[in-house]
N, C-alpha and C positions, 0 to 999 in steps of 0.2 A: 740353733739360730743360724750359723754358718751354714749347715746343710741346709735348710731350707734357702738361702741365699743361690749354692752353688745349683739347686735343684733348678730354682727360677730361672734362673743363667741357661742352662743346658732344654729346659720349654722354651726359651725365647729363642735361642739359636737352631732349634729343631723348626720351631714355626717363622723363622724367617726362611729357612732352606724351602718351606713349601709354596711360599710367596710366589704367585706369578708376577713376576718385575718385566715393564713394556722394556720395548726395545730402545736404542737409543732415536731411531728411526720415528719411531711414536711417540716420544716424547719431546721432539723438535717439534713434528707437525702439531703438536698439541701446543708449544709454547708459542708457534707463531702465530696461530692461530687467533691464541690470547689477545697477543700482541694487533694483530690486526683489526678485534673486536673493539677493544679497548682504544684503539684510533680514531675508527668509525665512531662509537659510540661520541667520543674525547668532541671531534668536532662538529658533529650533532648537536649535541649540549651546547656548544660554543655557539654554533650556527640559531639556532631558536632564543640562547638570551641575547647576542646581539639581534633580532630581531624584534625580540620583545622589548628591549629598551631602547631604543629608535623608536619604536613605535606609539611607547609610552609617554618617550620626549617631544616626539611630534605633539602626541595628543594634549598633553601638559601644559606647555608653550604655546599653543594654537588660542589653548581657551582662557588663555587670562587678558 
């Protein structure tokens, strides 16, 4: 049981050494990225349900 333990141990650390790991470089422009999308997207969303509910309130209010 051990041995198979220490075995597992020594595959996992062989196939982490073969890992292509990005740079630190590439993984800034990747998180800003993120971050940028997730903005845009953020007040998109924001933008269209204030729009939708104004619009909704307009319509609501008008007809009674």
């Amino acid at each position: 049981m051990i041995g198979a333990i220490k075995q597992q141990a020594k595959d996992l650390a062989a196939e982490l050494n073969r890992v292509d790991w990005p740079s630190r470089e590439k993984v800034m422009t990747s998180a800003w990225t993120v971050v940028i999308v997730s903005l845009f997207v953020g007040v998109f969303l924001w933008a269209v349900d204030w729009v939708l509910s104004k619009g909704f309130a307009y319509f609501f209010l008008k007809t009674r």
